[in-house]
N, CA, C and O atoms as a GROMACS GRO file, in nm:
protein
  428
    1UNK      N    1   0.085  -0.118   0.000
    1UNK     CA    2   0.000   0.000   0.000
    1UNK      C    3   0.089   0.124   0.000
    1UNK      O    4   0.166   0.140   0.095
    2UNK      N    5   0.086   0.209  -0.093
    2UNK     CA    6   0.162   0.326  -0.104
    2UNK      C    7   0.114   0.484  -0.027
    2UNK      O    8   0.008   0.523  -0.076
    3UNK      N    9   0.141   0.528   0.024
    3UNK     CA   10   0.126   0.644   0.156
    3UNK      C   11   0.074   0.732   0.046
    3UNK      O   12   0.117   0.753  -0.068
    4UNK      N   13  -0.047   0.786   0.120
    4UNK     CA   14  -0.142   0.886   0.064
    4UNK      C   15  -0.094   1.055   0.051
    4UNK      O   16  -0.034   1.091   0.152
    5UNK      N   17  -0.106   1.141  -0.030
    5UNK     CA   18  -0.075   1.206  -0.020
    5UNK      C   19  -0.104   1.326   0.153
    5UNK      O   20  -0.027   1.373   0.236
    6UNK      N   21  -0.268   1.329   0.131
    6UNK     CA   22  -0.280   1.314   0.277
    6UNK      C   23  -0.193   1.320   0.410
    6UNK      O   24  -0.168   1.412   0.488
    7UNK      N   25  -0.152   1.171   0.405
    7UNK     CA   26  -0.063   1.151   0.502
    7UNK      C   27   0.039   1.218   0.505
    7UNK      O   28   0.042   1.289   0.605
    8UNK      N   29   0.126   1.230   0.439
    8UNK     CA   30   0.249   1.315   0.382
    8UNK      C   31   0.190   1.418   0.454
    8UNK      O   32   0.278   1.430   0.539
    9UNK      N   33   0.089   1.520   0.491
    9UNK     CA   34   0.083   1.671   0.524
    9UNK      C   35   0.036   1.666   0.616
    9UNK      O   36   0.021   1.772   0.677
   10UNK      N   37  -0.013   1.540   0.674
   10UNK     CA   38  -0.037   1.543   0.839
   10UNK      C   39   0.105   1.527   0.909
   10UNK      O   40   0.128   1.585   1.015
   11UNK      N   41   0.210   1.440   0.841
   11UNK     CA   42   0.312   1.417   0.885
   11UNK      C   43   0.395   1.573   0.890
   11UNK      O   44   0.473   1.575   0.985
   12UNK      N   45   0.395   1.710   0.804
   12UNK     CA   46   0.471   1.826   0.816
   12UNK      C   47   0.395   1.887   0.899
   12UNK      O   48   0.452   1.927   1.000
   13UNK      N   49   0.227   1.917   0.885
   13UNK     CA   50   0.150   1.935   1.011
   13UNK      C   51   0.214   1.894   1.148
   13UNK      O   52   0.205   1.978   1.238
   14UNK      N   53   0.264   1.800   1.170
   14UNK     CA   54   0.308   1.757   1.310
   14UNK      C   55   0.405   1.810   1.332
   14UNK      O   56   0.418   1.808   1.454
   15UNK      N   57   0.519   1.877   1.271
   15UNK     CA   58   0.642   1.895   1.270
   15UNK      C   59   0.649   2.043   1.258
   15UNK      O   60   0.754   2.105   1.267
   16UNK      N   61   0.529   2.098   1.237
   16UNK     CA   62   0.480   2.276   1.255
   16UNK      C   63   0.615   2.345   1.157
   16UNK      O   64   0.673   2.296   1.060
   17UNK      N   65   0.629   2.433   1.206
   17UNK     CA   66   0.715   2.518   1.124
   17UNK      C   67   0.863   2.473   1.131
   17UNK      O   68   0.950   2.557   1.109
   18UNK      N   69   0.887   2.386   1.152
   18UNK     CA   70   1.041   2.260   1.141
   18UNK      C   71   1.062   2.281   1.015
   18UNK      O   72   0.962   2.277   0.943
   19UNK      N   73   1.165   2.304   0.966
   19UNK     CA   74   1.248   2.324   0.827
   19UNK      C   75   1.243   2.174   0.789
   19UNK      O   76   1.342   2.101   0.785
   20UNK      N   77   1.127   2.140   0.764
   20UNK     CA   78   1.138   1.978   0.742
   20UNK      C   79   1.031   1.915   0.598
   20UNK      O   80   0.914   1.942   0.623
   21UNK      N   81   1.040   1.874   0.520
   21UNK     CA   82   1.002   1.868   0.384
   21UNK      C   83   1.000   1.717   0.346
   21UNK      O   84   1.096   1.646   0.378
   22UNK      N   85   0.899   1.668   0.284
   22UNK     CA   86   0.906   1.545   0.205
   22UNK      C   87   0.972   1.554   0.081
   22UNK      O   88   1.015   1.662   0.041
   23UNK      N   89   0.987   1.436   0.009
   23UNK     CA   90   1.052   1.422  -0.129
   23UNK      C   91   1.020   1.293  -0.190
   23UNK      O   92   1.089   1.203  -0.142
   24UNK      N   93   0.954   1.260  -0.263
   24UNK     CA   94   0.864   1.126  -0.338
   24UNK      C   95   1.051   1.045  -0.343
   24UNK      O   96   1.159   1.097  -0.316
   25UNK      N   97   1.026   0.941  -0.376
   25UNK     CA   98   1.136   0.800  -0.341
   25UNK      C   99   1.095   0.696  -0.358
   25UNK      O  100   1.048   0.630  -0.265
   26UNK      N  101   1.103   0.653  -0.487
   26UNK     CA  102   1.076   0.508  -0.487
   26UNK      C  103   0.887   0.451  -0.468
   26UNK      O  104   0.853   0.339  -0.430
   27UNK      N  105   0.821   0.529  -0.494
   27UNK     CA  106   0.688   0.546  -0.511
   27UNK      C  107   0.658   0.577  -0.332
   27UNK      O  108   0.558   0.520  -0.287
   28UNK      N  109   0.714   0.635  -0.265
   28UNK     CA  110   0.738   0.659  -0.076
   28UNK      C  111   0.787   0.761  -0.099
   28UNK      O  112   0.821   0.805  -0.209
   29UNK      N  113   0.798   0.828   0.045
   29UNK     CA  114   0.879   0.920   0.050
   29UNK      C  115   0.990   0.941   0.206
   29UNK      O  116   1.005   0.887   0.316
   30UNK      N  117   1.041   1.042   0.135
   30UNK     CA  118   1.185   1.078   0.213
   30UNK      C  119   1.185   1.156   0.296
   30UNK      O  120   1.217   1.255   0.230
   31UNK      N  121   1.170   1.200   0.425
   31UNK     CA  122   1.212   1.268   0.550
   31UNK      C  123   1.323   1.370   0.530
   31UNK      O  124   1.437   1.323   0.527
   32UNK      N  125   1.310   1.492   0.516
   32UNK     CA  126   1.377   1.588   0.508
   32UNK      C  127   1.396   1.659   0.655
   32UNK      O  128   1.288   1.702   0.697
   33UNK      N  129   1.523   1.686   0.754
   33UNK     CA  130   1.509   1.832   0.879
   33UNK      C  131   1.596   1.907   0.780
   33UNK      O  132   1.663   1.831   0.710
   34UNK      N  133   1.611   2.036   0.757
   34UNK     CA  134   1.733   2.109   0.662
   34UNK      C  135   1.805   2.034   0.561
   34UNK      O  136   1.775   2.068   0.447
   35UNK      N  137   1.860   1.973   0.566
   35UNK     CA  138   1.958   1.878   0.430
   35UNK      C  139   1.912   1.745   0.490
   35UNK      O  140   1.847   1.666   0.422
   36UNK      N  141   1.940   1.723   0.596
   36UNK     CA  142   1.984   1.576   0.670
   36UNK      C  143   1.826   1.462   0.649
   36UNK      O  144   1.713   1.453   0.696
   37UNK      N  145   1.907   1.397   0.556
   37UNK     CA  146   1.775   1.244   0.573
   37UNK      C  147   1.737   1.191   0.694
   37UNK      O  148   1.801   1.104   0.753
   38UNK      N  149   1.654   1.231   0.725
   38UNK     CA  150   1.596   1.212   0.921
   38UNK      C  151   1.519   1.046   0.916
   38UNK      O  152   1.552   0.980   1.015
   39UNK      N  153   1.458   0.996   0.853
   39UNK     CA  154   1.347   0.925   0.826
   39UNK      C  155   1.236   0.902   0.717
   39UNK      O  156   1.180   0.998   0.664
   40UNK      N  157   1.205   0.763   0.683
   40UNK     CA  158   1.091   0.782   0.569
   40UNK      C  159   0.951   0.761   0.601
   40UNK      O  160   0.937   0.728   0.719
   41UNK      N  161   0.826   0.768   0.527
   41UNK     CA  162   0.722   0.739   0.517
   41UNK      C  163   0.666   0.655   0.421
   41UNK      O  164   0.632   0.700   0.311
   42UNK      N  165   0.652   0.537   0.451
   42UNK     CA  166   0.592   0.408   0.416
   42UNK      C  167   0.437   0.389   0.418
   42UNK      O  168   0.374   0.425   0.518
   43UNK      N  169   0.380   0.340   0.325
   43UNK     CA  170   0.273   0.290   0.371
   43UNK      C  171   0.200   0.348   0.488
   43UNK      O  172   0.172   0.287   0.591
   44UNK      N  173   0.172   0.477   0.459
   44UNK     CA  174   0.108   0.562   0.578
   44UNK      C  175   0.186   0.509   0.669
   44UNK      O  176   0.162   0.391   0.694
   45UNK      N  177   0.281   0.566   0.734
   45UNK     CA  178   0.328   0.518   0.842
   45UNK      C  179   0.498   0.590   0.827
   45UNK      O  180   0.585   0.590   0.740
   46UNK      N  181   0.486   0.642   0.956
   46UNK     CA  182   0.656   0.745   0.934
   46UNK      C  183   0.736   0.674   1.084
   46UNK      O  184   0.703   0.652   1.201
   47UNK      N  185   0.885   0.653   0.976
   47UNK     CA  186   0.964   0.617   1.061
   47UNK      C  187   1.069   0.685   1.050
   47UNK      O  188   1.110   0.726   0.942
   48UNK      N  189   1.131   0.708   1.169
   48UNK     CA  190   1.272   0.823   1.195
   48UNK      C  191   1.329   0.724   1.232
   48UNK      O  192   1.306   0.621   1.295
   49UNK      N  193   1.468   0.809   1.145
   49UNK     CA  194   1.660   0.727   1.211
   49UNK      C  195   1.645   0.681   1.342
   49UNK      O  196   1.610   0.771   1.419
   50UNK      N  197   1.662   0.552   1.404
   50UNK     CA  198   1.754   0.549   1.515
   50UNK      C  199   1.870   0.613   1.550
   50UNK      O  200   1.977   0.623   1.490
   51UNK      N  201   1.833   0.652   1.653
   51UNK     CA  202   2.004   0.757   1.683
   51UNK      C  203   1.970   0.702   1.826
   51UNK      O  204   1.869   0.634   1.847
   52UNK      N  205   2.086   0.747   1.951
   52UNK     CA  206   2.080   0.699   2.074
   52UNK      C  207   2.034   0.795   2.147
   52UNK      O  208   1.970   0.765   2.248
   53UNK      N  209   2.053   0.923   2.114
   53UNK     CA  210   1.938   1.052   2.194
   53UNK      C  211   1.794   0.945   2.157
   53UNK      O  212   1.713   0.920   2.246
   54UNK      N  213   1.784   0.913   2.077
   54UNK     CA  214   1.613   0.914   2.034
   54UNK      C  215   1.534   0.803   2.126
   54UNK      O  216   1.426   0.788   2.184
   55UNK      N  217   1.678   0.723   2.098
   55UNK     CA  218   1.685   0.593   2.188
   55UNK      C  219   1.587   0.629   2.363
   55UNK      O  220   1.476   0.591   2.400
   56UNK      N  221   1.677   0.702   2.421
   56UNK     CA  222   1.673   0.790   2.585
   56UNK      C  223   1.530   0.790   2.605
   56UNK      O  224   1.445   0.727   2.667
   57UNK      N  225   1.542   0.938   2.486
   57UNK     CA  226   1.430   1.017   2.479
   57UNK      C  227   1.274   0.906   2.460
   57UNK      O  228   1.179   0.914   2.538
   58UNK      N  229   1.278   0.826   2.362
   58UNK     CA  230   1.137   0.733   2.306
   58UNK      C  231   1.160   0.587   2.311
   58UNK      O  232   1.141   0.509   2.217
   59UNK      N  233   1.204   0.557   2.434
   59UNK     CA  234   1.262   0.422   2.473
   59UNK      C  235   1.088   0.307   2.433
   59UNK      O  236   1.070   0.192   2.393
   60UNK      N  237   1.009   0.407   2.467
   60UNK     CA  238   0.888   0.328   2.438
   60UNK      C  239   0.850   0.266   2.293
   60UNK      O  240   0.782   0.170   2.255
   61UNK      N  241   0.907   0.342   2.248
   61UNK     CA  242   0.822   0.376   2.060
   61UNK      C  243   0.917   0.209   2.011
   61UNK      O  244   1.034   0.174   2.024
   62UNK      N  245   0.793   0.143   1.952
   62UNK     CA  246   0.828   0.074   1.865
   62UNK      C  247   0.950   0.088   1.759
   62UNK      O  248   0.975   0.198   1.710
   63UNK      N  249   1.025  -0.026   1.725
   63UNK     CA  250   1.081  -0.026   1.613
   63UNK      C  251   1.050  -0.136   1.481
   63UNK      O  252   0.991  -0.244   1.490
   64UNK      N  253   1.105  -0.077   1.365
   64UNK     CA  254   1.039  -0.197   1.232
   64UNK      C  255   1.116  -0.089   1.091
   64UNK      O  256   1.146   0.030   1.083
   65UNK      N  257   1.122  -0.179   1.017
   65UNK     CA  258   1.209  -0.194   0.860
   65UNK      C  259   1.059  -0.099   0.780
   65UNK      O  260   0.941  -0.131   0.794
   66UNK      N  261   1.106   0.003   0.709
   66UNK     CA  262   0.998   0.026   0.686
   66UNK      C  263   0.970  -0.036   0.501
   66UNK      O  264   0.872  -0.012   0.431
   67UNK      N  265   1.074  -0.105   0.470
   67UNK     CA  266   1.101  -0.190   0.364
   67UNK      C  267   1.172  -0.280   0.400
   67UNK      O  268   1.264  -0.250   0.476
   68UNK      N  269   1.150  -0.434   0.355
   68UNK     CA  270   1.252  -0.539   0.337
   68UNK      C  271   1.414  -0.484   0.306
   68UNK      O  272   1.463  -0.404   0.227
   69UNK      N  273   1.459  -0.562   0.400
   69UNK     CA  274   1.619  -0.485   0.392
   69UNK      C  275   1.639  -0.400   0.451
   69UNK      O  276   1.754  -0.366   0.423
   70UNK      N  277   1.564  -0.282   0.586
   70UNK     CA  278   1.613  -0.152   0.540
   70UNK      C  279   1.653  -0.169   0.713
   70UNK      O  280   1.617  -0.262   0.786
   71UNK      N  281   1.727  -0.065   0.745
   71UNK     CA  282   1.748  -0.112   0.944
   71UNK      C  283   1.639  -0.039   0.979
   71UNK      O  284   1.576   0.054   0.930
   72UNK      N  285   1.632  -0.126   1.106
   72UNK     CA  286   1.563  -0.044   1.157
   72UNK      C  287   1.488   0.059   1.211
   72UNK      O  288   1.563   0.122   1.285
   73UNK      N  289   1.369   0.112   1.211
   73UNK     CA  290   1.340   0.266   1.225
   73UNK      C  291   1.258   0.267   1.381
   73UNK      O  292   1.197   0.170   1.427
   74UNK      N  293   1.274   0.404   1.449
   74UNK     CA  294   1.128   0.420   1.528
   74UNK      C  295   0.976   0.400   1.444
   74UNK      O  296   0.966   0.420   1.322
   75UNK      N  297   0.928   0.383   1.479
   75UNK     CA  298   0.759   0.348   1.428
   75UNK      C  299   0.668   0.475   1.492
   75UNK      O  300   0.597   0.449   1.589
   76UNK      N  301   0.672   0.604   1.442
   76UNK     CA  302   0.580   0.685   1.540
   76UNK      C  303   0.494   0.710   1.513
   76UNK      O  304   0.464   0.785   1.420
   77UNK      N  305   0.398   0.634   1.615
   77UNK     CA  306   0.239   0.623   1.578
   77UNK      C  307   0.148   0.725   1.570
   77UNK      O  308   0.186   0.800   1.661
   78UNK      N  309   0.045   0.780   1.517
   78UNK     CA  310  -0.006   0.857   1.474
   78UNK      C  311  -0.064   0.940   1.576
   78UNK      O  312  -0.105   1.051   1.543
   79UNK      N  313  -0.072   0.901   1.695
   79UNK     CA  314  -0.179   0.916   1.856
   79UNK      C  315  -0.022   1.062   1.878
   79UNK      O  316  -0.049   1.177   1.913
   80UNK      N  317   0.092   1.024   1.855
   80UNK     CA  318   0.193   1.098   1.839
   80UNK      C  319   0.196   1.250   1.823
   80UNK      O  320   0.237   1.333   1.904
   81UNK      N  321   0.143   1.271   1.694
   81UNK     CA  322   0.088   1.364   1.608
   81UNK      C  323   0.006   1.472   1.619
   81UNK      O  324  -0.038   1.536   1.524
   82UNK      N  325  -0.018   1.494   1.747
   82UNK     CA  326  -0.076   1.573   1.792
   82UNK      C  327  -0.011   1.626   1.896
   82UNK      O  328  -0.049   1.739   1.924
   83UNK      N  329   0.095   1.570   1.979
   83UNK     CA  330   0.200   1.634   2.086
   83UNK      C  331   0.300   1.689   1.974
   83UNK      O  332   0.368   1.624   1.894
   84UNK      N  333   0.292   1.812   1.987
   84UNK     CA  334   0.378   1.873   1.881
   84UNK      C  335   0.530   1.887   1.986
   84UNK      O  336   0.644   1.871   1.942
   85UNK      N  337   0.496   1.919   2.131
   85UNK     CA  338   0.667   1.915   2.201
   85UNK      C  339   0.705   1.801   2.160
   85UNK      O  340   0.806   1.792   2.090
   86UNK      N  341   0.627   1.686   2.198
   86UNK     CA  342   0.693   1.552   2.179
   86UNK      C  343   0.743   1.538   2.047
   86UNK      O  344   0.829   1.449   2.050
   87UNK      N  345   0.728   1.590   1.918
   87UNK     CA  346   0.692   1.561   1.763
   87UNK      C  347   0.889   1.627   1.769
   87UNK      O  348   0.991   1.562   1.747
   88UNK      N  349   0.875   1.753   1.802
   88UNK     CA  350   0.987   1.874   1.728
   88UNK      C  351   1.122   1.770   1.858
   88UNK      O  352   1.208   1.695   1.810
   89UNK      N  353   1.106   1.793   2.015
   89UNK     CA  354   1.171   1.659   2.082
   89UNK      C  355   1.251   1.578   1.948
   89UNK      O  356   1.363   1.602   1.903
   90UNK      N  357   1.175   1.502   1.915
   90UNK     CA  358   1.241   1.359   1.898
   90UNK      C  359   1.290   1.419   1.736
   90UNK      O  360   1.401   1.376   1.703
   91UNK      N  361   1.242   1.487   1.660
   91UNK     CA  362   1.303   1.526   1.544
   91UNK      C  363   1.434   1.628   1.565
   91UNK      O  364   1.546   1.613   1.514
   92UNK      N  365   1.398   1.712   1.635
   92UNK     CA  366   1.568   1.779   1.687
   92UNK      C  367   1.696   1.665   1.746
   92UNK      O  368   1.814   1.661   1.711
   93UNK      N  369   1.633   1.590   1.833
   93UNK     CA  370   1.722   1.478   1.866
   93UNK      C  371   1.800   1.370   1.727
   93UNK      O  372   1.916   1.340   1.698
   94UNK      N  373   1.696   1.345   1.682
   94UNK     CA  374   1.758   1.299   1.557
   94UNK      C  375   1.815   1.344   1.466
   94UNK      O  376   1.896   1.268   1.413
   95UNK      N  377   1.802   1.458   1.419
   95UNK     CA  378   1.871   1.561   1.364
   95UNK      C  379   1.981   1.576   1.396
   95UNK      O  380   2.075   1.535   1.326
   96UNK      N  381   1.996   1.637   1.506
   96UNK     CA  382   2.123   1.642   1.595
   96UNK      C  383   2.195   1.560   1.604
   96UNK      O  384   2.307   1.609   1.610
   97UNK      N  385   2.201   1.413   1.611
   97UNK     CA  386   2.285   1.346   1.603
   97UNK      C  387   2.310   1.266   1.476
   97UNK      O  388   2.370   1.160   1.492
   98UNK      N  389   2.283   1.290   1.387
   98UNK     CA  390   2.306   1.210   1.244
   98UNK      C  391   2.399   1.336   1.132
   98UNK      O  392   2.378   1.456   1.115
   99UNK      N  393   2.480   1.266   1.086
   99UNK     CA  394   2.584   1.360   1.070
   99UNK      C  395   2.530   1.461   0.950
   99UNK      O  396   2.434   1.446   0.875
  100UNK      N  397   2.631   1.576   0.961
  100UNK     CA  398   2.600   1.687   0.818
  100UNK      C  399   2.614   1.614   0.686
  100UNK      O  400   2.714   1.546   0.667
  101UNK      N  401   2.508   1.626   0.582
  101UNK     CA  402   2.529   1.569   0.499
  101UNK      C  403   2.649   1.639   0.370
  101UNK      O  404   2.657   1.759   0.342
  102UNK      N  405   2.719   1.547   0.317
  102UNK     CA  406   2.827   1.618   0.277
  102UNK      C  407   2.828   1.774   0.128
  102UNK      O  408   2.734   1.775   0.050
  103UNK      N  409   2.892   1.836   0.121
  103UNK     CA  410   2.818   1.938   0.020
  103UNK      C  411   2.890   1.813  -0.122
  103UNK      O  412   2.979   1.730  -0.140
  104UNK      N  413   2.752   1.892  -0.205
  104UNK     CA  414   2.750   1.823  -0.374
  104UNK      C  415   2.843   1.890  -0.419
  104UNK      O  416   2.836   2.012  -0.411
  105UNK      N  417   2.924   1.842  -0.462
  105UNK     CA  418   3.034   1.846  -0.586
  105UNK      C  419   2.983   1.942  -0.724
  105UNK      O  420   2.875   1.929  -0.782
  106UNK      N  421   3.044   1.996  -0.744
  106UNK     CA  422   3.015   2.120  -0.876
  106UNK      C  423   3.113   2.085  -0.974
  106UNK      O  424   3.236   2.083  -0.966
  107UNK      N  425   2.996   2.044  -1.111
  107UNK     CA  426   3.106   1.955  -1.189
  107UNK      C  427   3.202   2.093  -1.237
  107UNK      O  428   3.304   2.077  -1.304
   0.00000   0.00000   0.00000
């Protein structure tokens, strides 16, 4: 089942004015905070990087592949989505610890 567009804008809805953006991927999409690939959205359903802040911080939150093959992600359930401290929390945390992504090369 491929994630509704819908979903996609409840998911930036949650994340309020967070410099944070989708990007279509593979008929899914891609988790944008500023440059840094934070997490994707599957099948209605958004999962963020494991990092070990996130770890601390959402020791509760499920984890799961959000594709065959892929490591593991948090699973943050939709009941979520409405605690916006809790939402910007765990996306600054992840952010924060997943490295700068490197600058593109200018042919």
């Amino acid at each position: 089942m491929a994630t509704n567009k819908e979903f996609t804008e409840d998911v930036l809805d949650a994340f309020g004015a967070r410099n944070v953006r989708v990007k279509p991927m593979f008929g899914e999409y891609g988790l944008y905070c500023e440059d840094t690939f934070v997490g994707v959205i599957c099948d209605n359903t958004l999962f963020l990087k494991v990092t070990s802040p996130g770890d601390v911080f959402a020791s509760e939150l499920d984890k799961g592949s959000p594709y065959p093959g892929a490591k593991e992600h948090f699973v943050i359930p939709i009941e979520k989505f409405s605690d916006a401290d809790w939402m910007h929390e765990m996306l600054d945390l992840t952010w924060a610890a997943l490295p700068v992504p490197k600058p593109k090369k200018k042919p």
